[in-house]
C-alpha positions in Angstrom: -12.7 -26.4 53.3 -8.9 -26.8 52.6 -7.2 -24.1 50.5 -6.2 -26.6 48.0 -9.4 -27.6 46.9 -10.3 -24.3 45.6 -7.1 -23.3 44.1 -7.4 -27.2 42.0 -8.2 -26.5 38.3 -9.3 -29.4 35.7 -7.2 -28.9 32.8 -8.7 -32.0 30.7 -11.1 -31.5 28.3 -12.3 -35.1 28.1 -12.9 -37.6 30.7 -10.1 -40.1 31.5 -10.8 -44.1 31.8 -8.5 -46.4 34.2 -7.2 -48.9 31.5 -3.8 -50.6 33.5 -3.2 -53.0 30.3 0.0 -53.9 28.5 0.9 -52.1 25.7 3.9 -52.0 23.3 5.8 -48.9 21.7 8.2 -47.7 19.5 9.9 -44.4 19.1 9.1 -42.6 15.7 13.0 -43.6 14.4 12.9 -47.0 15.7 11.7 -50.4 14.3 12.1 -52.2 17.5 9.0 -52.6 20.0 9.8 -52.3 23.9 6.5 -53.1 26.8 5.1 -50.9 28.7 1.8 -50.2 30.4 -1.4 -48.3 29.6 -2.6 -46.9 32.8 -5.8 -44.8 31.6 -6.7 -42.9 28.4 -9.0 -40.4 27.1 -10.1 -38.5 23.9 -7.4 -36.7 23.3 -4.2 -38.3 25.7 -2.8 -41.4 28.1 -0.5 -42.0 30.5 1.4 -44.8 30.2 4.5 -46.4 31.8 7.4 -46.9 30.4 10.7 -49.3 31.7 12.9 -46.6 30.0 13.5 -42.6 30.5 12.5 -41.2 27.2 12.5 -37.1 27.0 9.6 -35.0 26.8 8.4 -33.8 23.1 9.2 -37.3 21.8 6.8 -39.3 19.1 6.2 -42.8 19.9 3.9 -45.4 18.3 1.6 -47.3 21.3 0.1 -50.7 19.4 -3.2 -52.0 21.7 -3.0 -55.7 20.6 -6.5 -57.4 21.5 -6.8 -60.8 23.0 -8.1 -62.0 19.4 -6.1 -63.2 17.0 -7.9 -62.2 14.3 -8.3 -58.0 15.3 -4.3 -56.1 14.5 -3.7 -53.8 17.1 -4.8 -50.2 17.7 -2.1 -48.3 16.9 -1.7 -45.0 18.1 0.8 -41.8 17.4 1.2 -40.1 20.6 3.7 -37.2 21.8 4.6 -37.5 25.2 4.0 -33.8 27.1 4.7 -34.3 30.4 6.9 -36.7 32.8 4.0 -37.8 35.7 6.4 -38.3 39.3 4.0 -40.7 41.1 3.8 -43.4 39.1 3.0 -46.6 41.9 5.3 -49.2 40.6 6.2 -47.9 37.2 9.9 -46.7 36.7 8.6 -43.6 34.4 5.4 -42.3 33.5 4.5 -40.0 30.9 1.8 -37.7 30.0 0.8 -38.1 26.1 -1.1 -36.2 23.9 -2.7 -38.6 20.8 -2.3 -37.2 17.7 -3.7 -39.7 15.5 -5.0 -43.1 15.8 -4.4 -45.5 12.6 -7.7 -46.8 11.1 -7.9 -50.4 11.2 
């Protein structure tokens, strides 16, 4: 057995789910939306991916739209908490923690 594997520590508390779905966002100042990707969430975070270099500590709204057209969008306050370096295709990924997701 590698080295590695027992030095690895699980810092999540909650599972994480592969989502890779389109999201959009805003940054808590801004009214205007930019795209970007969901690539998995869980109970308490996501990491997303983002076209743009945005710094770590910042608030940004991330709206879910569904495929309906009669269900608005999850919207969800997030504070990104970590730049993630291998991100596939992505220019920038981010680490987020959720800190409150808008009833509906």
């Amino acid at each position: 057995m590698s080295k590695l594997s027992d030095n690895i520590i699980e810092k999540r508390f909650s599972p994480r789910a592969a989502i890779n779905g389109q999201i959009k966002y805003r940054l808590a100042d801004e009214s205007n939306l930019s795209s970007g990707i969901l690539l998995n969430v869980s109970q308490t975070g996501a990491l997303i991916g983002l076209k743009h270099k945005v710094p770590e500590n910042t608030v940004l709204t991330i709206l879910m739209e569904s495929h309906l057209d009669d269900e608005p969008p999850v919207e969800i306050s997030t504070k990104i908490i970590r730049t993630e370096n291998d991100c596939e295709d992505h220019a920038y990924c981010y680490g987020c923690k959720i800190i409150d997701v808008k009833d509906f």
